[in-house]
C-alpha positions as CSV (number, residue, x, y, z in Angstrom):
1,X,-1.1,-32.2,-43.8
2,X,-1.1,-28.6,-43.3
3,X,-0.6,-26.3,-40.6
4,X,-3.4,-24.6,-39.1
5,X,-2.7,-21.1,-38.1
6,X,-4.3,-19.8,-35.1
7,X,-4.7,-16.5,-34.0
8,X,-3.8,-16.3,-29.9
9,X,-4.8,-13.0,-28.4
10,X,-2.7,-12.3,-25.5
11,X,-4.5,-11.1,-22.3
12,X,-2.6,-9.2,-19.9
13,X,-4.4,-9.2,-16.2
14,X,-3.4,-7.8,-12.8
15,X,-3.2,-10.6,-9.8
16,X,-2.7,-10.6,-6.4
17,X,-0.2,-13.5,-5.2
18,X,-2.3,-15.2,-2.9
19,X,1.3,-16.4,-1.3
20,X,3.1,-13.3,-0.5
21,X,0.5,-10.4,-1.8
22,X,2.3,-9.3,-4.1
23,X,1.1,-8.0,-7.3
24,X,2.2,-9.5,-10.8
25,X,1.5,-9.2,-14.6
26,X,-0.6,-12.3,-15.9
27,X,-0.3,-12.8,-19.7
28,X,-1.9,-15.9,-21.1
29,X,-2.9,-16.4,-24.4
30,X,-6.5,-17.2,-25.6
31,X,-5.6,-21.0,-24.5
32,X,-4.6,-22.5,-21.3
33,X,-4.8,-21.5,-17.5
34,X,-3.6,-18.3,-16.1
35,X,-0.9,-18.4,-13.5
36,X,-2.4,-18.2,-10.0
37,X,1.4,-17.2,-8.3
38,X,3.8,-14.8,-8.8
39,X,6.8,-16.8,-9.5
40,X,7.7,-20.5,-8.9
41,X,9.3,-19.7,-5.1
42,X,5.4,-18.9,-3.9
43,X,4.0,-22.0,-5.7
44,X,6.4,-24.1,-4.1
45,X,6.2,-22.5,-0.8
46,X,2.1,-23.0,-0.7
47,X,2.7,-27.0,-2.0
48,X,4.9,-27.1,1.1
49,X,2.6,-25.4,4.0
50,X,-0.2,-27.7,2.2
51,X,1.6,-30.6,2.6
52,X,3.1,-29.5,6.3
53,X,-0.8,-28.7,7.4
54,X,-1.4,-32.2,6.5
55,X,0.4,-33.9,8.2
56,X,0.1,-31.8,11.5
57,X,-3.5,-32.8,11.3
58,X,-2.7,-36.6,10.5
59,X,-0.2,-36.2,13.2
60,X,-2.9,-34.5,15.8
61,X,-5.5,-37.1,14.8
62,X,-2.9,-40.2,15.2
63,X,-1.1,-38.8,18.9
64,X,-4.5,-37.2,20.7
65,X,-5.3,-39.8,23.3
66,X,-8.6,-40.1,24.0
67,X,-10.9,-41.7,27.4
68,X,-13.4,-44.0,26.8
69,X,-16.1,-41.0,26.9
70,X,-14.0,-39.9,23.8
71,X,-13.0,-37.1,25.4
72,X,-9.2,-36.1,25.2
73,X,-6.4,-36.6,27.7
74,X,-4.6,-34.3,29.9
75,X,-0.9,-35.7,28.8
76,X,-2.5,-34.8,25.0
77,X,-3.3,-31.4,25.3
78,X,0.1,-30.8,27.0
79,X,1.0,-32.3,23.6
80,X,-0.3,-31.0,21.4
81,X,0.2,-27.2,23.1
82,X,3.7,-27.6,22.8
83,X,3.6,-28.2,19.0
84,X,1.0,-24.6,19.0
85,X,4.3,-23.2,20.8
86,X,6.5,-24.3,18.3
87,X,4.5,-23.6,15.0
88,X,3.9,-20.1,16.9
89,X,6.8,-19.3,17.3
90,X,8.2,-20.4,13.6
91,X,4.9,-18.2,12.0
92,X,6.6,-15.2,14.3
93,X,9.5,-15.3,12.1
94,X,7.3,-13.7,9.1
95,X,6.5,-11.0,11.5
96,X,10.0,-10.3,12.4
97,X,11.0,-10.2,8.4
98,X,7.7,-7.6,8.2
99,X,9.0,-5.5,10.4
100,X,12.2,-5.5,9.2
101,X,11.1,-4.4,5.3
102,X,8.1,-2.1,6.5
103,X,11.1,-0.3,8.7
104,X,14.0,-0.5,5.5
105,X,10.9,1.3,3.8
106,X,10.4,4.0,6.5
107,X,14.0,5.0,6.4
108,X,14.2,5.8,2.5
């Protein structure tokens, strides 16, 4: 058997990380799927807030008590404002490292 030889054009294309926004070089050749991240870190970091927004909602579904009119409880919401708190305050974190670089940028 022979070899077939196959021209690939490579296509270079400009994307937006849908992750961090940051802005990266996407060459693919003719075949195949172009990369939708900038780099493995932001692939792995959106399979892991996927996975961590699925089980907050499995774990709000499961804990919300509920009366008979289907209607939720008071002890629930206490709950389940406590975890808001929490993830709040964790998600506050990327503002306080946005800060930081957008002032780093100022002073140069």
């Amino acid at each position: 058997m022979g070899t077939v030889n196959r021209r690939c054009v490579l296509t270079t294309q400009t994307r937006t990380c849908p992750v961090c926004g940051s802005e990266f070089q996407n060459e693919y050749k003719r075949r195949g799927r172009p990369r939708d991240y900038c780099g493995d870190e932001c692939r792995e970091l959106n399979k892991l807030l996927s996975r961590v927004e699925s089980y907050i909602e499995k774990v709000i579904d499961d804990r919300l008590e509920r009366d008979d009119d289907g209607v939720v409880t008071e002890g629930s919401l206490a709950a389940a404002s406590r975890l808001k708190s929490r993830l709040w305050a964790a998600g506050n974190q990327f503002n306080r490292a946005g800060r930081t670089t957008r002032a780093y940028r100022r002073r140069r």
